[in-house]
N, C-alpha and C positions, 0 to 999 in steps of 0.2 A: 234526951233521947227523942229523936222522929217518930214522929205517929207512925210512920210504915212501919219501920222496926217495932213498935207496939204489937202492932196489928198480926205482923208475923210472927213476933211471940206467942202473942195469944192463940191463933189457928194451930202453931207447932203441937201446945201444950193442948190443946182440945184435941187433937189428932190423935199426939201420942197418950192423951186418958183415955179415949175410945179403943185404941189397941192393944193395951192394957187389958182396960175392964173385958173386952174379949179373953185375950190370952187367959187371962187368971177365971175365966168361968167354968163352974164345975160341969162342962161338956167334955165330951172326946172330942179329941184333936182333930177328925177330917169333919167333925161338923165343923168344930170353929174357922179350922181353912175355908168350910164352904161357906161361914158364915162371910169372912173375910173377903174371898174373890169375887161373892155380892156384891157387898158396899162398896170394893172396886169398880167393878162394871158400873154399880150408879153412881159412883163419883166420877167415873171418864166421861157417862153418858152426861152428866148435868154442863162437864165441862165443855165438853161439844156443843150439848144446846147456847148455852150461853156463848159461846166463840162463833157460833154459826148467824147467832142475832146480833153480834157485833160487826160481823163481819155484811151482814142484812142492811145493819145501821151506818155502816161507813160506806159502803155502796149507794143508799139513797140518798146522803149528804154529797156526795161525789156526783153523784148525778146532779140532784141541786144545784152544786157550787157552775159544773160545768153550762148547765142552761141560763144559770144567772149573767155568766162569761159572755156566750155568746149572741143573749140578748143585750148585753151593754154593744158587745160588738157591734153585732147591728144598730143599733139607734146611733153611736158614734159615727157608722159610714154614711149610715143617711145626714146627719148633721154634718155631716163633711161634704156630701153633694152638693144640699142644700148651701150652702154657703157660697161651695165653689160656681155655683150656676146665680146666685144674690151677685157675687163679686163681679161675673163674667155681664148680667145687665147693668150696671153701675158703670 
């Protein structure tokens, strides 16, 4: 078995004990809804944070990659000049 498949079992079965151990608590039902539509809203909110600094961290690798691009650029054209102007006094 893959460790992702692992990994997703294991979060299934933490999720569904969590929802569980709510359901079966000796509260009324519209606290546990309310308790329920919390932990929703913080687990959308964590997942946003986190998508929001992936999305933070692929953006400044992209920028990165493109200034690294464009400074090889440039030193290739100048070594391209520089050559073509060595060749044209020779």
């Amino acid at each position: 078995m893959s460790t992702g498949k692992v990994v997703l079992g294991l979060l299934a079965g933490i999720a569904t004990g969590a929802v569980l151990g709510i359901l079966f608590a000796p509260e009324k039902g519209s606290v546990t809804r309310k308790k329920i539509a919390k932990k929703g809203e913080d687990y959308a909110d964590n997942i946003k944070e986190k998508f929001d600094d992936l999305k933070d961290d692929i953006s400044d690798k992209y920028n990165k990659v493109k200034e690294d691009v464009s400074g090889f650029v440039h030193h290739q054209k100048n070594k391209s000049e520089k050559d073509a102007k060595s060749a044209k006094t020779t």
